[in-house]
Phi, psi and omega in degrees: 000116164313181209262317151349289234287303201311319181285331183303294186325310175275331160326283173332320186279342201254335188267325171315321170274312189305306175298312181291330197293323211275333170288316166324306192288319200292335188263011178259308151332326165302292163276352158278354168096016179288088189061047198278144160320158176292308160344324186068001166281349152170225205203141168256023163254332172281000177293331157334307167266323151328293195283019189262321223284303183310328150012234145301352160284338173316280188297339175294342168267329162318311201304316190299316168319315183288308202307330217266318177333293213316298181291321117214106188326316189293306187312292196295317174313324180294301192297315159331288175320340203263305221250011168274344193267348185291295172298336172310347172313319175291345180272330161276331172301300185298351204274012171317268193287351148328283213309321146339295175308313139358289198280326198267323174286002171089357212250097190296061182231130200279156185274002178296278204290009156234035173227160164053039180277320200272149206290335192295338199272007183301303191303336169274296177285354141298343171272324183308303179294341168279328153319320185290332175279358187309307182324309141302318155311315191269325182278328172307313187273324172310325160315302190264325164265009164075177179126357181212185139315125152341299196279348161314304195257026126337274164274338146331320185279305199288336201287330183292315188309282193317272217330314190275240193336357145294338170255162186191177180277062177066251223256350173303305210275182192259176205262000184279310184306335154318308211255333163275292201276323181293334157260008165260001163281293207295324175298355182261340176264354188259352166286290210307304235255347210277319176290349179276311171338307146238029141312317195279313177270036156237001177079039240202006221260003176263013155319333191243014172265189215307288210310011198204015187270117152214130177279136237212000000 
């Protein structure tokens, strides 16, 4: 392995801990009430960290999609495409610190209720929503062609279902579902994905290709 592919590996690996931990810190920054909106619907340092957190899951789903390739090319090729969709996320993240801009502009309005009204914003969110299930997708299939642990593409499946049900339409949702599923989504993705993680920074990382893959 050249001195690229090995720095490519540990990147990789630092992005397997970084993306769930940074999304982790934003829903804990969330429930402490850390610069939380007059709304109480959300915080722009935890939109900071979310949308960074939100990322950094692009190459952790490429990576993931290839591990799923070796095994069906077609699955791991859908799950790439998907999982692309995943950064639009960063677009309802960044709408956090709208909402500042809002508040400073004098306009007493939540930034829910004035985003994502116009007929133009469908195709991002249908790509967004295919991106949030990317997960699910990769834990399914992984699941039934192998390529990981068993108990890895579990909670793959179960973290996007929390994820979702951790969100809501602003001031609509209640305030217990915020505070159970949305940071037991992100620890849930950061359990999962943090032991591939450092595996990857330990030089470890052809455990998981086809000849040397055993699911557990």
């Amino acid at each position: 392995m050249n001195t690229y592919r090995t720095l490519q590996q540990k990147v990789l690996g630092l992005a397997f801990i970084l993306g769930p931990l940074l999304m982790t810190i934003g829903a804990a920054i969330y429930l402490l009430g850390i610069e939380r909106s007059p709304d109480g619907t959300s915080s722009w340092v935890e939109g900071i960290f979310l949308a960074f957190g939100i990322l950094i899951f692009v190459p952790i789903y490429f990576e993931l999609a290839r591990i799923l390739g070796q095994r069906a090319p077609i699955f791991g090729i859908i799950c790439a495409i998907t999982g692309l969709g995943f950064a639009i996320g960063v677009l309802p993240s960044s709408d956090r610190i709208l909402q500042v801009d809002l508040i400073n502009a004098g306009l007493n309005e939540s930034v829910w209720n004035v985003t994502g009204n116009h007929p133009g914003w469908i195709p991002f969110v249908i790509w967004l929503m295919l991106g949030m299930f990317t997960s699910l997708f990769l834990g399914v299939s992984l699941l039934w062609q192998g390529g990981l642990p068993r108990w890895t593409a579990v909670l793959l499946i179960l973290a996007p279902i929390f994820f979702v049900l951790g969100q809501g339409a602003g001031e609509d949702i209640a305030w217990w579902q915020v505070g159970i599923f949305y940071p037991l989504a992100c620890l849930t993705w950061l359990v999962a994905l943090a032991p591939i993680g450092r595996r990857y920074l330990a030089g470890d990382s052809r455990a998981y290709e086809l000849e040397m893959a055993t699911a557990v």
